[in-house]
C-alpha positions in Angstrom: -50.2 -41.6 -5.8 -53.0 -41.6 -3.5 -52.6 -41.9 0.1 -52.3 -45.6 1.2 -52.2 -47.0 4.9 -49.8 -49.0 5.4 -50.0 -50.2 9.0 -50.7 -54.0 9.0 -53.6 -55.8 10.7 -51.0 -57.2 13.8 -49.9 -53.0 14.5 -53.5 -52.4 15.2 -53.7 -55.2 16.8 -51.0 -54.0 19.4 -53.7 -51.5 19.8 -56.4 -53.0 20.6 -54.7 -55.9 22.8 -53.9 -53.1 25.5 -57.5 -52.5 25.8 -60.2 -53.8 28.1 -62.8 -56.0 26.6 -65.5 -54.0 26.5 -63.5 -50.8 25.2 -61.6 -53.3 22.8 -64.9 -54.1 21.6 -66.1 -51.0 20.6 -62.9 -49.7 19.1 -62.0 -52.6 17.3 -64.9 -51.7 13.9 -63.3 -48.5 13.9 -59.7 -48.9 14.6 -58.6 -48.0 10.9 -60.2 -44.7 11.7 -59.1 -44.1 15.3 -56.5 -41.3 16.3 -56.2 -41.5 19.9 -57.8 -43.3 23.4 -58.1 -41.2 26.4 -58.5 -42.7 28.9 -58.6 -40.6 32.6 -59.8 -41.9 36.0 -63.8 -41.1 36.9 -64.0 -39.8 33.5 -66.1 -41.7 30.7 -63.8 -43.1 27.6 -63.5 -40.8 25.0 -61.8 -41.6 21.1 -60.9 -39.2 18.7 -62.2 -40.8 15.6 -61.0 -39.2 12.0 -60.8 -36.0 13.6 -64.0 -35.8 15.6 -63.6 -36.3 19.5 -66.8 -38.7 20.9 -66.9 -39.5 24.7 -68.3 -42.7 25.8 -70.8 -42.9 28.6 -68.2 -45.6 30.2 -66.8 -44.7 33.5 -62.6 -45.6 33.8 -61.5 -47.0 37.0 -58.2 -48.4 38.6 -58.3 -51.5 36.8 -58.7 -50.4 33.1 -55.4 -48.2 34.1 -53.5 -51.7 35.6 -55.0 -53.8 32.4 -53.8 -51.1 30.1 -50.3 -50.4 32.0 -49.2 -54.1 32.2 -49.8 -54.8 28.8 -47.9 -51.6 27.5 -45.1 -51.9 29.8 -42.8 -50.0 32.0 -43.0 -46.3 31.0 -39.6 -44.5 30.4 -39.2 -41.1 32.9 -41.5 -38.8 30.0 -44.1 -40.9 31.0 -44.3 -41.6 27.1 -43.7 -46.0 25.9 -43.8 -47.2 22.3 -45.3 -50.4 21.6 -42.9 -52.7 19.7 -42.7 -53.3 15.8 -45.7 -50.2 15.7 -45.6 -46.4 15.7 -48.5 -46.6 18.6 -47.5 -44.4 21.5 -49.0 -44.5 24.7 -48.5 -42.0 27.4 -49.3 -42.3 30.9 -49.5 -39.3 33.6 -49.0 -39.9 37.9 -50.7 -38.3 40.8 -49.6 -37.4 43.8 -49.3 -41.4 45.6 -47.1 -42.0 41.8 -50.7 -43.8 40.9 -51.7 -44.2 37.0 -54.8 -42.1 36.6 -54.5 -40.8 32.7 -53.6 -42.6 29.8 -53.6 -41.9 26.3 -53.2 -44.5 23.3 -52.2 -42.8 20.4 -52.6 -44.8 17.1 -49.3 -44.2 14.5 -49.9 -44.9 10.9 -47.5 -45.1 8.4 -49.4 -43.4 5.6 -47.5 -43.7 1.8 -48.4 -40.9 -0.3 -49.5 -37.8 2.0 -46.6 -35.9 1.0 -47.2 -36.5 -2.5 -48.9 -33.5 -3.6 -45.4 -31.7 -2.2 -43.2 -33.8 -4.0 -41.6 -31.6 -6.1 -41.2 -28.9 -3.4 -39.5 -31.1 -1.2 -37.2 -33.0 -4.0 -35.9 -29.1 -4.7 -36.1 -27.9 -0.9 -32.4 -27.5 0.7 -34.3 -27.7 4.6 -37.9 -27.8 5.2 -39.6 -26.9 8.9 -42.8 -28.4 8.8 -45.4 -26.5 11.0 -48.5 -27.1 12.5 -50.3 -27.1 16.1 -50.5 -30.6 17.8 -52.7 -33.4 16.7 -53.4 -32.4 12.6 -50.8 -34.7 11.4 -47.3 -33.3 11.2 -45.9 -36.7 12.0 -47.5 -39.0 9.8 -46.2 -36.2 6.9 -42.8 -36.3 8.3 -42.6 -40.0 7.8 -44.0 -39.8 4.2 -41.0 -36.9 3.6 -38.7 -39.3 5.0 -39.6 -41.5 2.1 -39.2 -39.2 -0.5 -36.0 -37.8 0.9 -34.7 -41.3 1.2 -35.4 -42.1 -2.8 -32.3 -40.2 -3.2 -30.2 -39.6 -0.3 -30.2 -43.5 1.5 -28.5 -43.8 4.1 -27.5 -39.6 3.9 -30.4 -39.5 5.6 -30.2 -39.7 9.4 -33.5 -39.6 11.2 -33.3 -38.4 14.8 -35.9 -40.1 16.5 -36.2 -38.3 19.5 -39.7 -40.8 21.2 -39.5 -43.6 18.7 -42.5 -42.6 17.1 -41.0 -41.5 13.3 -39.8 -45.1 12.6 -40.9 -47.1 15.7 -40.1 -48.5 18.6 -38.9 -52.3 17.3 -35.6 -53.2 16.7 -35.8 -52.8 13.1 -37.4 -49.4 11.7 -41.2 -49.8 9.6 -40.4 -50.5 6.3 -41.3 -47.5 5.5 -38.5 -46.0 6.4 -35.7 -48.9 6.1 -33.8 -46.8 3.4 -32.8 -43.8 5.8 -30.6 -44.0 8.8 -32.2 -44.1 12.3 -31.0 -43.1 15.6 -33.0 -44.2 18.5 -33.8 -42.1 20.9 -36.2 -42.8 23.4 -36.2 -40.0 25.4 -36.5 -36.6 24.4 -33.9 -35.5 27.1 -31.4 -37.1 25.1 -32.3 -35.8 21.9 -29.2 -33.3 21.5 -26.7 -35.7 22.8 -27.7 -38.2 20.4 -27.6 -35.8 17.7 -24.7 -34.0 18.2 -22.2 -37.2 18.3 -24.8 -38.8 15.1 -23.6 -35.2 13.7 -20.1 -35.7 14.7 -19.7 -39.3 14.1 -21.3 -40.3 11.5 -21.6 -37.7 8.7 -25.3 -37.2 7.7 -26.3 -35.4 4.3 -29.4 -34.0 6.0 -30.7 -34.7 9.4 -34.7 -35.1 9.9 -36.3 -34.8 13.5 -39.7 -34.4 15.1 -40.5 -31.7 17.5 -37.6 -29.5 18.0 -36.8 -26.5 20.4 -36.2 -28.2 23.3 -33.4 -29.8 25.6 -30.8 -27.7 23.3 -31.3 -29.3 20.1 -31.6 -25.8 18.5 -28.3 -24.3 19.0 -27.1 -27.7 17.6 -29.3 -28.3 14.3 -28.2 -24.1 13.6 -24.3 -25.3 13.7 -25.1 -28.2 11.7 -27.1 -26.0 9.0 -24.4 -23.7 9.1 -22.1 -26.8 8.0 -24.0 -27.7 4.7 -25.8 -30.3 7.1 -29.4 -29.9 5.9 -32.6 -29.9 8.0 -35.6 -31.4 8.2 -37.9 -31.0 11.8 -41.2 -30.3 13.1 -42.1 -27.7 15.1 -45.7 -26.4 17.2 -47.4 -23.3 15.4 -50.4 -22.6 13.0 -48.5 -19.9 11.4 -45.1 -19.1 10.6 -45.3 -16.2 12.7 -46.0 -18.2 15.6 -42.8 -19.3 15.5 -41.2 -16.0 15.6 -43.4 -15.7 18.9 -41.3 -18.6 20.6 -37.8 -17.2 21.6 -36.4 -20.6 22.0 -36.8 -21.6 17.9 -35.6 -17.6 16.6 -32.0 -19.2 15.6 -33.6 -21.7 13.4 -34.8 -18.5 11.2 -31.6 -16.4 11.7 -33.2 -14.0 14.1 -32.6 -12.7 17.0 -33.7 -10.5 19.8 -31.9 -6.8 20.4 -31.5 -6.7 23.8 -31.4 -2.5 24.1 -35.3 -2.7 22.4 -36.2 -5.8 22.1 -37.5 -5.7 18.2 -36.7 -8.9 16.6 -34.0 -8.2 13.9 -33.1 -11.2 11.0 -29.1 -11.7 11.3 -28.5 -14.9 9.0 -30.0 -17.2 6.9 -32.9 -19.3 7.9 -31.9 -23.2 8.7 -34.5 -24.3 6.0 -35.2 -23.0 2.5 -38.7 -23.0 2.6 -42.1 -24.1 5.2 -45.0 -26.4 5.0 -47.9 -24.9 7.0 -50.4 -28.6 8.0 -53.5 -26.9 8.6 -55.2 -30.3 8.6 -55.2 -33.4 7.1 -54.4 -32.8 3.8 -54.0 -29.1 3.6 -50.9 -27.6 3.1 -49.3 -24.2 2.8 -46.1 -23.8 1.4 -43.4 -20.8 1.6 -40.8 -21.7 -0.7 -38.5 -19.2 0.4 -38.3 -19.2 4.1 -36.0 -16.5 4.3 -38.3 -13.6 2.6 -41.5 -14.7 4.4 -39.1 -14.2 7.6 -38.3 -10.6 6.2 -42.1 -9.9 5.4 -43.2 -11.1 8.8 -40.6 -8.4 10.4 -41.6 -5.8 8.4 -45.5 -6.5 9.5 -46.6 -7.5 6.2 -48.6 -10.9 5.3 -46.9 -14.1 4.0 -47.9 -15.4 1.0 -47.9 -19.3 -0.1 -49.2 -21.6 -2.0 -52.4 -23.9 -1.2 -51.6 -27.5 -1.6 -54.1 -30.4 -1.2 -57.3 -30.9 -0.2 -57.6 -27.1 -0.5 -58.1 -27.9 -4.3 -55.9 -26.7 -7.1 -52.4 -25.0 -6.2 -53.8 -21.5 -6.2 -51.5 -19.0 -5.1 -53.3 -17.2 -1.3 -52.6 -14.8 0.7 -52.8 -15.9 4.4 -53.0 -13.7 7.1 -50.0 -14.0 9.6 -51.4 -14.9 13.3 
């Protein structure tokens, strides 16, 4: 299957109905193509189009950030709002008089078909962390995991949806995803609240979240792990090493830190059976078993995993850890 963009003419649409004439005008030929608006006062526009990041000699005053804020709506306290029946977030930041002086639009596809070329490691996977550094698609392959997940488990499958942003911020989820169970969120403060009583009350087969390691998910997703609850999330990093450089996600790979020296020492089993590495669009790298790369890293050896994608053929690489 190859990748297919499913996001209708009326979600871009929501898009481009926030913008200012003249800035609708010129991002409305490219819309298909565009990843995010920024949009910061005395600055010129710029758009991040297919990956490239182009600035516009068109200055952004007070009133593009009133058009834009009345048409998106009251922003919750993140300063994050999702645009109904889309996966379009827009963010907004305050200064110092609680003015609106930087917004960013950021366009949410639901792409069928990314995942594909991982299918069969993620039909056979018992957990999968999904790693990757802002901004190279970690979302947009979560979503297409959900899918596959979903063939099977159905409503097993209970999708923690932390900003609204996995499955939208409608009252019904994108078709995409109408097969698993969703939890709105909202706000990402809530996030282990909401999952700890969808873990108590509602029995999930495998939970799948965006973004984990903060508000005290963590200590939660390890007890449900621990439970035969299976775990799906997404977490900042290039490597898999750089997650064993943030304190707050060591539980989620069974390690923790000795407090007489301070080495990092591996004490149970890893929450997820094996890692998918986005080092862009389209290019994966996958640890099958997340437990011995963990062991390798410790010991100060290199991980090795296997190329998937755009890379080319699955050829077995060696990939230096940092």
């Amino acid at each position: 299957m190859h990748p297919r963009d499913l996001t209708t003419r009326a979600e871009y649409e929501a898009v481009l109905d926030l913008l200012p004439g003249d800035i609708r005008a010129l991002a409305e030929p490219r819309i298909h193509l565009i990843e995010e608006i920024t949009l910061d006062k005395g600055q010129n526009l710029k758009i991040k189009l297919d990956g490239l990041r182009l600035e516009y000699h068109r200055e952004i005053d007070q009133q593009d950030m009133l058009y834009i804020s009345a048409r998106a709506g009251k922003f919750r306290d993140d300063g994050r709002r999702g645009l109904p029946g889309t996966l379009h977030r827009v963010s907004a930041d305050f200064d110092e008089d609680d003015i609106i002086d930087k917004i960013t639009v950021r366009v949410g596809r639901a792409v069928q078909g990314v995942a594909e070329p991982l299918r069969s490691y993620i039909e056979r996977a018992s957990g999968i962390a999904v790693i990757g550094p802002p901004a190279v698609g970690k979302t947009t392959l979560l979503r297409d995991i959900a899918r596959i997940r979903a063939e099977v488990l159905g409503s097993g499958l209970l999708v923690i949806d932390s900003s609204n942003e996995i499955t939208g911020d409608g009252d019904m989820p994108h078709p995409m995803l109408t097969r698993a169970r969703r939890f709105k969120v909202g706000d990402p403060e809530q996030q282990a609240p909401k999952l700890k009583r969808a873990i108590r009350n509602h029995g999930p087969e495998e939970v799948l979240m965006d973004e984990v390691g903060y508000n005290g998910d963590v200590p939660l997703l390890v007890s449900a792990a621990r439970l035969g609850v299976t775990v799906i999330a997404t977490m900042h990093g290039r490597v898999v090493e750089n997650v064993l450089r943030n304190p707050p996600l060591l539980p989620l790979l069974g390690v923790s830190i000795d407090e007489r020296t301070g080495d990092l020492i591996k004490r149970a089993e890893c929450c997820f059976s094996m890692a998918i590495e986005v080092h862009g669009k389209g290019q994966y790298l996958v640890h099958e078993n997340l437990n011995a790369v963990t062991e390798s890293l410790l010991r100060g050896e290199q991980p090795q995993g296997v190329q998937v994608g755009r890379w080319g053929d699955e050829l077995p690489q060696l990939l230096a850890a940092g």
